[in-house]
C-alpha positions in Angstrom: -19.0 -8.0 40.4 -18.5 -4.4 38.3 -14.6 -5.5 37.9 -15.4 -9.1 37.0 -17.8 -8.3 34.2 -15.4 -5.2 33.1 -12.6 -7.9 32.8 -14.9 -10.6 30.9 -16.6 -7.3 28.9 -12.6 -6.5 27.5 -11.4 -9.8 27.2 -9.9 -10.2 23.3 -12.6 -12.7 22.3 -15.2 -10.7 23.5 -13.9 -7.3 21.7 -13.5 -9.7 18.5 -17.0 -11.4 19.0 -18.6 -8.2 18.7 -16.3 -6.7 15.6 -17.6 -10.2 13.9 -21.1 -9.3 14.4 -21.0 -6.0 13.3 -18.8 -6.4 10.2 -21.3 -9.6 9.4 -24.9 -7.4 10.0 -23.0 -5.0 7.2 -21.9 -8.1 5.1 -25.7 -9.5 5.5 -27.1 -6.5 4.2 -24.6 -6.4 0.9 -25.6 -9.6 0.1 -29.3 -8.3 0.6 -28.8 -5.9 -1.8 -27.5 -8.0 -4.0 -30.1 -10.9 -4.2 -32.9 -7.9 -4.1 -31.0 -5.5 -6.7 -29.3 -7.8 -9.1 -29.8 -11.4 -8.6 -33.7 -11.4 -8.2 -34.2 -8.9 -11.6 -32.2 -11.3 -13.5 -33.9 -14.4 -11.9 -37.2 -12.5 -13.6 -36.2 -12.4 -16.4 -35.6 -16.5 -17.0 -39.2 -16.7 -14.6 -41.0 -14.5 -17.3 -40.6 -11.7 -15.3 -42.3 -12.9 -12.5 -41.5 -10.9 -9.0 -40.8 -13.8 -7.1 -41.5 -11.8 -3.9 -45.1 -11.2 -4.8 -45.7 -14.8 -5.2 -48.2 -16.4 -2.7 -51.0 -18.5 -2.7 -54.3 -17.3 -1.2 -56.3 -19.6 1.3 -58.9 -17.0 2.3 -59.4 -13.4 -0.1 -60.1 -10.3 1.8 -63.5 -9.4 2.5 -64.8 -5.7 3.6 -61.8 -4.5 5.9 -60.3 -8.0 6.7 -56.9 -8.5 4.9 -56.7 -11.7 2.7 -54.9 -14.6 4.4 -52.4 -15.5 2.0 -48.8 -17.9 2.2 -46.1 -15.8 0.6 -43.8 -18.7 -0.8 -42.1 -15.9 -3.0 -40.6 -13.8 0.0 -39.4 -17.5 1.5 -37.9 -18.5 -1.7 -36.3 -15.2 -1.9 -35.2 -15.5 1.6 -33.9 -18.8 1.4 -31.5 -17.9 -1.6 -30.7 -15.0 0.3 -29.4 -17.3 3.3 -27.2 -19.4 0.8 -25.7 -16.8 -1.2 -24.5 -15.3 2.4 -23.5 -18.9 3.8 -21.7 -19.6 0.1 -19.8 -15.9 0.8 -18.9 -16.3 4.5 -17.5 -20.0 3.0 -15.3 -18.2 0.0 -14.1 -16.2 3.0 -13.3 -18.7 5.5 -11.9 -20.8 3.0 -9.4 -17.9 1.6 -8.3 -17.1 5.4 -7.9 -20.4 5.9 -5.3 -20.7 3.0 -3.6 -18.0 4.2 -3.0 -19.5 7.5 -1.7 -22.8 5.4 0.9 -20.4 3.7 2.4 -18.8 6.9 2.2 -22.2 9.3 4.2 -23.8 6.0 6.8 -21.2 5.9 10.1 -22.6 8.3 10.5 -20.8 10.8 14.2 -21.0 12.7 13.5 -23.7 15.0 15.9 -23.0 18.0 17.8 -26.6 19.3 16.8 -27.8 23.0 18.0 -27.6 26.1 19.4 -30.9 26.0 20.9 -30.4 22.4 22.7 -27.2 23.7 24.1 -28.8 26.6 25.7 -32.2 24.8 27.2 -29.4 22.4 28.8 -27.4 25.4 29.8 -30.6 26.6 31.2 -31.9 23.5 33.0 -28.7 23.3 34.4 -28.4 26.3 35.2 -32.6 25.7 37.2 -31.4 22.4 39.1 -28.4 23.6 40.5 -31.0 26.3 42.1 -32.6 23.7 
């Protein structure tokens, strides 16, 4: 069983399954930074400068040691444009790679003739120096 799941464990797609998460928890958390750090600042400035993450509205205020209850719609809204701007990046991306792939896959590439192409040319060779 130990060899079994060493061999499934170092199996390409496995080793490349796991350098796609890593290198897309680091991706996430550059487009974090950039809905928090840039995107959200700017997006005050057109809301009136309104911290869209401190939006929420209030069903039950706190009272003497009890929290309030509140929906924070802000953090979801921030969330949510979050999600899209890294499913919009991880699209760019595919979409690039993808192109890529068209260029090579359109270059020719020497195609080498059959077996039964190379074989009516021996003949016809052999046929010809008969002659």
């Amino acid at each position: 069983m130990l060899k079994e799941f060493k061999k499934f464990a170092l199996k390409g797609n496995v080793v490349d399954l796991a350098v796609g998460v890593i290198i897309g928890g680091a991706f996430g958390k550059i487009v974090t930074s950039l809905v928090n750090d840039v995107i959200m600042p700017v997006l005050g400035i057109f809301t009136g400068k309104i911290n869209l993450t401190a939006l929420k509205w209030v069903i039950s205020p706190g009272k003497q040691g009890v929290e309030e209850l509140s929906i924070r719609y802000g953090q979801f809204l921030q969330t949510t444009i979050d999600f899209f701007l890294v499913a919009f990046s991880i699209f760019i991306v595919i979409k690039a790679l993808n192109a890529l792939r068209k260029k090579e896959e359109e270059k020719p590439q020497a195609t080498r003739p059959s077996d039964e192409v190379l074989l009516l040319t021996e003949i016809r060779d052999l046929l010809r120096d008969k002659e």
